[in-house]
KOLDREN-611228 format. One record per residue (C-alpha): residue number from 1; residue in three letters; x, y, z. Coordinates in steps of 0.25 Angstrom, whole numbers. Each point is the difference from the previous one (the first is absolute). Example, Ala and Ser with C-alpha at 12.3 -4.5 7.8 and 13.67 -1.06 7.14 Angstrom:
+-----+-----+-------+-------+-------+
!   n ! res !  east ! north !    up !
+-----+-----+-------+-------+-------+
!   1 ! ALA !    49 !   -18 !    31 !
!   2 ! SER !     6 !    14 !    -2 !
+-----+-----+-------+-------+-------+
//
This chain:
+-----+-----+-------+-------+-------+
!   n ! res !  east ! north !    up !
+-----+-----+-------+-------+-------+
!   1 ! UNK !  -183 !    79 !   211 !
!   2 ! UNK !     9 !    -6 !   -11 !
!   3 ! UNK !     9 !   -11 !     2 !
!   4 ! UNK !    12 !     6 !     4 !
!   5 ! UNK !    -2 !     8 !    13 !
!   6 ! UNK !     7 !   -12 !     7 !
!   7 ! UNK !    -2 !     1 !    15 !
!   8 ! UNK !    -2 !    14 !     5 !
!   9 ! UNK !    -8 !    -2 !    10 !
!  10 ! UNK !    -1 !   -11 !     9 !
!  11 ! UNK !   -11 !    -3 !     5 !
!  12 ! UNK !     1 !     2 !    15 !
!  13 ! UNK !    -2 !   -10 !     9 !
!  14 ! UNK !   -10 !     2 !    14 !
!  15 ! UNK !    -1 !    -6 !    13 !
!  16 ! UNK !   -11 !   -11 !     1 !
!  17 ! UNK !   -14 !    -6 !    -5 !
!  18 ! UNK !   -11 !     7 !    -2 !
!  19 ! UNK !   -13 !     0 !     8 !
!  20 ! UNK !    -7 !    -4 !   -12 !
!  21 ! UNK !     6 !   -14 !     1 !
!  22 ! UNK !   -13 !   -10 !     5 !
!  23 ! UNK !     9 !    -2 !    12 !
!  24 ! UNK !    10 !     8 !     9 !
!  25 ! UNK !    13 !    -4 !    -5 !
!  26 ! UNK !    13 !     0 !     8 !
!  27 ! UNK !     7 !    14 !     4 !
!  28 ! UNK !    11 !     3 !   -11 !
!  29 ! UNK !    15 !    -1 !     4 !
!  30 ! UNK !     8 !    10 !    -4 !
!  31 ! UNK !    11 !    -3 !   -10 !
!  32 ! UNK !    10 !     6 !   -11 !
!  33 ! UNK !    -6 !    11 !    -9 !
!  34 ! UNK !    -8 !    -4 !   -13 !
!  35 ! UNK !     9 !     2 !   -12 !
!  36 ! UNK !    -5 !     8 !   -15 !
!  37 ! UNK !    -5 !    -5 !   -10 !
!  38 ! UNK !    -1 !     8 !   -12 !
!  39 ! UNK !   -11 !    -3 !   -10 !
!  40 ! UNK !    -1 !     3 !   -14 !
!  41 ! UNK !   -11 !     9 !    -7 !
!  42 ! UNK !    -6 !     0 !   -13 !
!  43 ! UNK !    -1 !    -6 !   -14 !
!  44 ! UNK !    17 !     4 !    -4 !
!  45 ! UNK !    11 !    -2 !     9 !
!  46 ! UNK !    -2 !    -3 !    14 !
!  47 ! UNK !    -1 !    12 !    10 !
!  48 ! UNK !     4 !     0 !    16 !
!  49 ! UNK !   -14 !    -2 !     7 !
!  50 ! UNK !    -4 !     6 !    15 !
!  51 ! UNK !     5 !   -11 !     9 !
!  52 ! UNK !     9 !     5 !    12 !
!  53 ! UNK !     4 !    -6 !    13 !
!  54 ! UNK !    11 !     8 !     7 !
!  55 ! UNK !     8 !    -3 !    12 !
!  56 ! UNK !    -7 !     8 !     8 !
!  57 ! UNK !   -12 !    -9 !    -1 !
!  58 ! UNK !    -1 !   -13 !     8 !
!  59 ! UNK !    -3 !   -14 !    -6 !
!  60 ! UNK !    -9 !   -10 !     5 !
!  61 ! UNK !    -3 !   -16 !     0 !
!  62 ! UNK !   -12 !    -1 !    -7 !
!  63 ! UNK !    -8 !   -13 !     6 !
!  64 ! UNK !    -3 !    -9 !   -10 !
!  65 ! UNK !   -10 !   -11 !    -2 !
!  66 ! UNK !    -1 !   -13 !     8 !
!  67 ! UNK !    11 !    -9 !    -2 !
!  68 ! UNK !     8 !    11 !    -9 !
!  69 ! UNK !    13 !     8 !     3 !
!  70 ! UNK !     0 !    14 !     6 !
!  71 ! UNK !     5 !    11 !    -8 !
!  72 ! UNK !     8 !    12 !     3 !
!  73 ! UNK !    -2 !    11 !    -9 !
!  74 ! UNK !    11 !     9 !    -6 !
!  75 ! UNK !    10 !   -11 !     7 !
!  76 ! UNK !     5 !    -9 !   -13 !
!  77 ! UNK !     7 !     7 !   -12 !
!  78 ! UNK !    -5 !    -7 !   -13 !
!  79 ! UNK !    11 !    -8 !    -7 !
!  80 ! UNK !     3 !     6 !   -14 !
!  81 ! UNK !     2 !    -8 !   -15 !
!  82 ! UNK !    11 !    -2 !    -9 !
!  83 ! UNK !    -6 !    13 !    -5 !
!  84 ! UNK !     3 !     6 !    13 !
!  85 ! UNK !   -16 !     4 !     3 !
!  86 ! UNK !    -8 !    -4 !    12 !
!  87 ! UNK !    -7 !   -15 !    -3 !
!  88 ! UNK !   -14 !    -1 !     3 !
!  89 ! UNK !    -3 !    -9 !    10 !
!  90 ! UNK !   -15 !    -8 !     6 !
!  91 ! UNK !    -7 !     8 !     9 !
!  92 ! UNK !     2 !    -2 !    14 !
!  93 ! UNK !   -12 !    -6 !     5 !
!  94 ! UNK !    -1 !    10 !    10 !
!  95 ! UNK !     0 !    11 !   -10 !
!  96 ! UNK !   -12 !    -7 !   -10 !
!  97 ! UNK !   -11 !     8 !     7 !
!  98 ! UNK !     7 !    12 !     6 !
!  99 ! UNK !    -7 !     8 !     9 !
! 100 ! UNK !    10 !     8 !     9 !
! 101 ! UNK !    -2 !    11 !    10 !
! 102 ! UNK !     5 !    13 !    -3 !
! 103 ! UNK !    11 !     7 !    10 !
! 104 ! UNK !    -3 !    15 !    -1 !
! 105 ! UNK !    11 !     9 !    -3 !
! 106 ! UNK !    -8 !    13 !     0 !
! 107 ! UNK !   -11 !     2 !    11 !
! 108 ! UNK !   -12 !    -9 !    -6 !
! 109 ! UNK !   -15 !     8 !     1 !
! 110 ! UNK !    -9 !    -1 !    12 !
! 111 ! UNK !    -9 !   -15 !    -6 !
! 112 ! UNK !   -11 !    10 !    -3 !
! 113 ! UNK !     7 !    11 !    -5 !
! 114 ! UNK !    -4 !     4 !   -17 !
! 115 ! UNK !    11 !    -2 !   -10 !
! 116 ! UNK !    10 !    12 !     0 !
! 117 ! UNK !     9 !     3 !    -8 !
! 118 ! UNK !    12 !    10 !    -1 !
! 119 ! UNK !     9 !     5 !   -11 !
! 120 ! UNK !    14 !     6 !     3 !
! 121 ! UNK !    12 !     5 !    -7 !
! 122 ! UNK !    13 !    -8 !     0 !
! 123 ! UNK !     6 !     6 !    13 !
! 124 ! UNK !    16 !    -1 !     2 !
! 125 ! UNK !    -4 !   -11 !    10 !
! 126 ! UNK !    -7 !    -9 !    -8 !
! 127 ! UNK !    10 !     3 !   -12 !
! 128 ! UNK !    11 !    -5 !    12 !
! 129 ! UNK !   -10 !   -14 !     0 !
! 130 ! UNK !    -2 !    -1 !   -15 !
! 131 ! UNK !    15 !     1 !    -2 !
! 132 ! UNK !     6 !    -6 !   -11 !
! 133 ! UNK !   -14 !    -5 !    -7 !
! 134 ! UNK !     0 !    14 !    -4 !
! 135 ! UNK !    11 !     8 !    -8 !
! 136 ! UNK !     2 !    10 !   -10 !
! 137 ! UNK !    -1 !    -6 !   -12 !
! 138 ! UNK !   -12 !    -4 !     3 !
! 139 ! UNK !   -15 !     0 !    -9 !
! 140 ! UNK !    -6 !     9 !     9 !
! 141 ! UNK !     6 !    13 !     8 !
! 142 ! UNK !     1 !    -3 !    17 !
! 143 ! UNK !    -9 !    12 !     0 !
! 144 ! UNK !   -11 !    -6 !    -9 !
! 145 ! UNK !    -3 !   -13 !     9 !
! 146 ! UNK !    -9 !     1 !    11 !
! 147 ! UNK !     0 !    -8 !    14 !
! 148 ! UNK !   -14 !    -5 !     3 !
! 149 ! UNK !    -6 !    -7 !    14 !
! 150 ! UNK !   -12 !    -8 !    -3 !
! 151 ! UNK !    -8 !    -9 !    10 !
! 152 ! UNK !    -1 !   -13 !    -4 !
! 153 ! UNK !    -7 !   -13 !     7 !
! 154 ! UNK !     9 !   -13 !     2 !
! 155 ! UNK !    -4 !   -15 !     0 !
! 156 ! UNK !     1 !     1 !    16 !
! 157 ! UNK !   -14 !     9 !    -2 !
! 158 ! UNK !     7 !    12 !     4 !
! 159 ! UNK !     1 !    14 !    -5 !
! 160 ! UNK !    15 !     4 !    -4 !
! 161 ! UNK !     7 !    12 !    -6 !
! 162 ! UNK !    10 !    -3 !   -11 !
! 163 ! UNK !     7 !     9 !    -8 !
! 164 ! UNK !     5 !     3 !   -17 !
! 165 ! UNK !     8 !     8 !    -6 !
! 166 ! UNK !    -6 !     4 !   -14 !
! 167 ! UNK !    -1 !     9 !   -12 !
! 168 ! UNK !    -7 !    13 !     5 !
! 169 ! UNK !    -8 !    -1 !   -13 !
! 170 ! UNK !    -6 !   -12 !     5 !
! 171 ! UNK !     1 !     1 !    16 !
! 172 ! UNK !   -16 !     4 !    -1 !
! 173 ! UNK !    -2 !   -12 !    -7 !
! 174 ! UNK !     6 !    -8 !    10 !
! 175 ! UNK !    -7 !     5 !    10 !
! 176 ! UNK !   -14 !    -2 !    -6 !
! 177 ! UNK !     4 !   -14 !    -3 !
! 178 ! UNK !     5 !    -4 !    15 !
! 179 ! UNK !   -11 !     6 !     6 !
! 180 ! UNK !    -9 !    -9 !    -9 !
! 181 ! UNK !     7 !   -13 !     4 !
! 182 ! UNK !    -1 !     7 !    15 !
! 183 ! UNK !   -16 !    -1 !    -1 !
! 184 ! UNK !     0 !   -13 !    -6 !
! 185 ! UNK !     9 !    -4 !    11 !
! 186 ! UNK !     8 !    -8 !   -11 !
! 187 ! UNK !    15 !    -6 !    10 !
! 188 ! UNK !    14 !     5 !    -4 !
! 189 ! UNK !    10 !    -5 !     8 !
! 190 ! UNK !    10 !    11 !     0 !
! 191 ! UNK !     0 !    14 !    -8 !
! 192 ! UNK !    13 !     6 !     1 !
! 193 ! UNK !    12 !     7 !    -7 !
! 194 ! UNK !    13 !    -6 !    -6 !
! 195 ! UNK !    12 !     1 !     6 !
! 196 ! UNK !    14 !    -2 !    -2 !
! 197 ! UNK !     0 !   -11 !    10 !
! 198 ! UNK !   -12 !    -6 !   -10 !
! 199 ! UNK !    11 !     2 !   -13 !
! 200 ! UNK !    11 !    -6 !     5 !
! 201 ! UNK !    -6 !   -11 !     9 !
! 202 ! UNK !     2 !   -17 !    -7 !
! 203 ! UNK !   -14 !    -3 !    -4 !
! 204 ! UNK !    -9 !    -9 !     8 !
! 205 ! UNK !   -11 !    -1 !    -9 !
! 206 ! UNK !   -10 !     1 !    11 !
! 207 ! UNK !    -1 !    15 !     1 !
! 208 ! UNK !   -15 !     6 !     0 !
! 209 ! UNK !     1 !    15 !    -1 !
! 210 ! UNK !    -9 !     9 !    -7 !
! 211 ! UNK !     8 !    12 !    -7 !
! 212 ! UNK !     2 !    10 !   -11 !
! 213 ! UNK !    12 !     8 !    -2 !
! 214 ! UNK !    14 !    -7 !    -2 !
! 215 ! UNK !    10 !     7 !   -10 !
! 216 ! UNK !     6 !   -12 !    -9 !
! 217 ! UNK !     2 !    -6 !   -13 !
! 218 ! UNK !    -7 !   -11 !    -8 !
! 219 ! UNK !     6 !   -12 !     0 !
! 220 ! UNK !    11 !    -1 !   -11 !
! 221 ! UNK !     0 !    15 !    -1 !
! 222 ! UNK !    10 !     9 !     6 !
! 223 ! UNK !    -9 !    11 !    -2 !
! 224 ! UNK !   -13 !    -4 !    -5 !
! 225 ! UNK !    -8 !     5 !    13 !
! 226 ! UNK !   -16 !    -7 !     5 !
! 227 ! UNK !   -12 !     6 !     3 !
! 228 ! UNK !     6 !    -2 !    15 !
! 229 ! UNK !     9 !    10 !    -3 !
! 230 ! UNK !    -7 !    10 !    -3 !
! 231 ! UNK !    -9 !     0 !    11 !
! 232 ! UNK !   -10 !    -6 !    -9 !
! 233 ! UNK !    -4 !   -13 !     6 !
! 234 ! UNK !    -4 !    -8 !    11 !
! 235 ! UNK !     2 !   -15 !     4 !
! 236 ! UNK !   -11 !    -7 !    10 !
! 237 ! UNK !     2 !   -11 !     9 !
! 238 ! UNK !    11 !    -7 !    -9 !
! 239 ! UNK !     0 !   -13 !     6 !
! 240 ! UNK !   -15 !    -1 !    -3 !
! 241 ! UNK !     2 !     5 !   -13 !
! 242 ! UNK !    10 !    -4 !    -6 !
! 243 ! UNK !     8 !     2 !   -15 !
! 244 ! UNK !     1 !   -10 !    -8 !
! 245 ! UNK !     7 !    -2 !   -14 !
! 246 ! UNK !     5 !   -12 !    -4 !
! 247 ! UNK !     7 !    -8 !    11 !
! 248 ! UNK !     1 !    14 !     6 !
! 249 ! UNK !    -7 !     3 !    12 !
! 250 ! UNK !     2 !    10 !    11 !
! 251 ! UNK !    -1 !     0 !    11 !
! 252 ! UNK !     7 !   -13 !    -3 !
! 253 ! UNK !    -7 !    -7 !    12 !
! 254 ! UNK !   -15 !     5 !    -3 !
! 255 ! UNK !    -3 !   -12 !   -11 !
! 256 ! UNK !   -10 !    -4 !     7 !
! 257 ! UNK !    -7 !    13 !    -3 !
! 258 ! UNK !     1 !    -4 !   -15 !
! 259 ! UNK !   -13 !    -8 !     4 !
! 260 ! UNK !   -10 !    10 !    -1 !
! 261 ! UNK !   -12 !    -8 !     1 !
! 262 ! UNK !     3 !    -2 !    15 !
! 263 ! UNK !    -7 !    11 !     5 !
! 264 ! UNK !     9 !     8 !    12 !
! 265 ! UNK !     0 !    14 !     7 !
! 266 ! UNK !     9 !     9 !    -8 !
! 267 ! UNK !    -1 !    -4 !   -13 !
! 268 ! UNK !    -2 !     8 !   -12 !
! 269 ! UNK !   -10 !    -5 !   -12 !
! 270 ! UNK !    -6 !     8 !   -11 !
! 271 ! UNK !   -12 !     7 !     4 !
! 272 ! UNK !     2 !     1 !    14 !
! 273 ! UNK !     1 !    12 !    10 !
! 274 ! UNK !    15 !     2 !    -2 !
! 275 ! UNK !    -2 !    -2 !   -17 !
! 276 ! UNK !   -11 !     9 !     0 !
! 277 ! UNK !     6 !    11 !    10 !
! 278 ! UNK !    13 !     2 !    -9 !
! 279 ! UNK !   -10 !    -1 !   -13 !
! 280 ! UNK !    -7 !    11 !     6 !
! 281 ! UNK !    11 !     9 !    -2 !
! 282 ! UNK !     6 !    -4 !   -12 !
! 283 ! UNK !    12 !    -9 !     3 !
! 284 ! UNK !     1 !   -15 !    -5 !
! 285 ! UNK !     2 !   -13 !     6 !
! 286 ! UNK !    12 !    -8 !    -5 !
! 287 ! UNK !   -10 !   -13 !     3 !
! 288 ! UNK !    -7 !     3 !   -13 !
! 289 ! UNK !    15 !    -2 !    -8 !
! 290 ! UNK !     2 !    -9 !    -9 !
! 291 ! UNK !    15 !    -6 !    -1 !
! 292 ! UNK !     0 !     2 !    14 !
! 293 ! UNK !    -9 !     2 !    15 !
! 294 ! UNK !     4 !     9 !    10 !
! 295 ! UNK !   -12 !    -1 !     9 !
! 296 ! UNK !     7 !     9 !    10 !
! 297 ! UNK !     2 !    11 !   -10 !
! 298 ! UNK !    -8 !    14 !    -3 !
! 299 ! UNK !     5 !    11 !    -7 !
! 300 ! UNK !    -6 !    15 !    -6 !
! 301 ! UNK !     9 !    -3 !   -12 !
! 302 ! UNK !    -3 !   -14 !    -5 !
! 303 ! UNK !    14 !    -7 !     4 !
+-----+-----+-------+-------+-------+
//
């Protein structure tokens, strides 16, 4: 992405711990919904990256280490600078290996079930959920963006369906890619389109949500668009990868993500199944940038 998609989608926040934790952790409580946090996207201006979290979705305490605080996800809006933008703060110490379940919003697959994956127009009902993250005016025409389903497996060892909305140039792509990360049974904890709820919400800088299409401009730009907004790209598990420019980072809780020599599930690094999957079809990972790292970040068109 570049750097001036600021918080389009918020990562959402789910309920609990996963099973891949050494030991059972204590059942989530519910709370208020996770907020946005949009993430910037490529080498220029920062774009909005995938992160959501709507209303809609419940938040949950995470239980954190021995002898640290619990932390509620989506729960605390970040305070803001003199410069008006969300400060980034520590990692909580229950987010510094993060490995929640996921909460299914589409019926997950049987646990033996193959990968499927579907491909569908923009219906009137999912342009009623899609809202005001699309409009005319647009980069790409409502008629030439495609809603996909893809099974995915979550860090609680589970099969889950997920859903993106993407260039119908590139939905194929898409779907060859998810069904490699399916095999390799590599964790996402939430795949799912942005919603309104998602754009308006005050960002928590927790959010965790892998997605593509989100119809806004680069930072600093009234009408430069992103990669995002054309259907174009896709962000995967932001927390755990996280973008990083400067003293930017976003999520603006994931610092400890910036340690990439501590190895934990969700992570993206050059060479692995996810860098190779999208390398396989010919889009480019914006870890490989140079004035920035937006490890999250794939796109067909190199933004």
């Amino acid at each position: 992405m570049s750097a001036g998609w600021l918080r389009v989608l918020a990562l959402i926040a789910v309920a609990g711990i996963v099973a891949a934790c050494s030991s059972a952790p204590p059942a989530p409580v519910e709370g208020p919904a996770a907020a946005p946090t949009l993430e910037p996207a490529g080498d220029g201006p920062a774009q909005p990256s995938v992160t959501t979290s709507p209303a809609a979705t419940p938040a949950v305490t995470v239980p954190p280490p021995p002898g640290e605080p619990a932390w509620m996800l989506g729960s605390t809006p970040l305070p803001r600078g003199p410069d008006g933008k969300p400060l980034v703060l520590p990692t909580p110490a229950a987010l510094r290996d993060r490995r929640l379940p996921t909460l299914d919003r589409l019926p997950p697959p049987a646990p033996d079930a193959p990968y499927r994956s579907t491909v569908a127009r923009i219906d009137d009902a999912l342009a009623a959920r899609m809202g005001t993250t699309w409009q005319p005016g647009c980069p790409v025409p409502l008629a030439d963006l495609r809603h996909l389903t893809l099974s995915f497996w979550g860090f609680d060892g589970r099969p889950h369906t997920g859903e993106l909305v993407v260039n119908a140039s590139v939905a194929a792509d898409v779907q060859k890619v998810f069904g490699r990360l399916f095999t390799a049974r590599f964790p996402l904890e939430e795949m799912r389109i942005v919603e309104p709820t998602d754009v308006a919400a005050e960002p928590t800088g927790d959010g965790n949500t892998t997605a593509a299409f989100v119809c806004r401009p680069v930072r600093g730009s009234t009408s430069t668009p992103s990669a995002h907004s054309s259907g174009l790209a896709v962000d995967i598990n932001p927390f755990q990868n996280p973008y990083k420019k400067g003293q930017s980072v976003l999520p603006e809780l994931a610092s400890a993500y910036l340690d990439r020599a501590w190895d934990r599930p969700g992570m993206i690094r050059k060479g692995d199944v996810v860098t190779r999957a999208f390398s396989e079809v010919g889009w480019s990972w914006g870890g490989t940038w140079s004035s920035s790292k937006d490890l999250m970040h794939f796109s067909s068109n190199g933004r």
